[in-house]
C-alpha positions as CSV (number, residue, x, y, z in Angstrom):
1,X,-6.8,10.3,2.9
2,X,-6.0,6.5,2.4
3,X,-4.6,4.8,-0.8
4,X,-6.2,1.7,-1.8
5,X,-4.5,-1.0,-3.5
6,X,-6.4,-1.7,-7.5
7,X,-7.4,-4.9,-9.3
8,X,-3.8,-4.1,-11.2
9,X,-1.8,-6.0,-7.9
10,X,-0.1,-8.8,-8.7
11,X,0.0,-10.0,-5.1
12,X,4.3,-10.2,-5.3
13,X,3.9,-8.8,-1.8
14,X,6.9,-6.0,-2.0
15,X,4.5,-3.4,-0.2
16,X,4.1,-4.6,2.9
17,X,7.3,-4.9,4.3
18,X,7.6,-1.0,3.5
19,X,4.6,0.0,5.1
20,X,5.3,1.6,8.8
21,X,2.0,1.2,10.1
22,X,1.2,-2.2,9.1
23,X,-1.6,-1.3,6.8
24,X,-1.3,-3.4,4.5
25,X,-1.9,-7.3,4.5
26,X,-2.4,-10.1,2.0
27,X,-5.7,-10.7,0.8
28,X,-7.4,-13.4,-1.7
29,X,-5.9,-12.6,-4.2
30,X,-4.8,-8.9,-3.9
31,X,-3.2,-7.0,-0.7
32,X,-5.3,-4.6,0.8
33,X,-4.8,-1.3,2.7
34,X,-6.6,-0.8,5.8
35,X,-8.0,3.0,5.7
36,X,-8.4,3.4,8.9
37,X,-4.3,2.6,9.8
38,X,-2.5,4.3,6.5
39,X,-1.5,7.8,7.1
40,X,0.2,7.9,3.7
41,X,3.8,7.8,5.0
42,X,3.5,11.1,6.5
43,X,5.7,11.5,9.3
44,X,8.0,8.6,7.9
45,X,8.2,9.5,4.2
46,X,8.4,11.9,1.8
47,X,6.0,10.1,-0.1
48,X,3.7,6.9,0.0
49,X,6.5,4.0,0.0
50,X,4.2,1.4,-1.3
51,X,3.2,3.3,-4.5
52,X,7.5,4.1,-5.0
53,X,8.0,0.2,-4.5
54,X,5.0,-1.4,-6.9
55,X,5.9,-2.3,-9.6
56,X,2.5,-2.4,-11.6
57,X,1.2,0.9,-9.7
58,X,-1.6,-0.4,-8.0
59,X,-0.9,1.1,-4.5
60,X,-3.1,4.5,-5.6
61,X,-5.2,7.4,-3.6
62,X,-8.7,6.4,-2.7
């Protein structure tokens, strides 16, 4: 399963650098997670690095 990124983003851009897939990119006016590229971190993390990084917890299962 994917995570999606909410309404709650505030576009500061601190996920995407931390992504190792490159499935996330900037959107009008929100980032966005591509589903079909985000494997959650595994293999790289423990856990999903852009939910540890957000600050306003939008990075969230889908």
């Amino acid at each position: 399963m994917a995570l999606k990124i909410t309404e709650d983003c505030v576009a500061c851009g601190v996920c995407q650098p931390e992504c190792p897939v490159d499935a996330i990119s900037e959107g009008d006016p929100i980032y966005s997670i591509d589903p079909s590229k985000c494997v959650e971190c595994e293999g790289y993390y423990d856990s999903p690095k852009c939910a540890e990084v957000c600050p306003t917890d939008a990075c969230v299962p889908a």
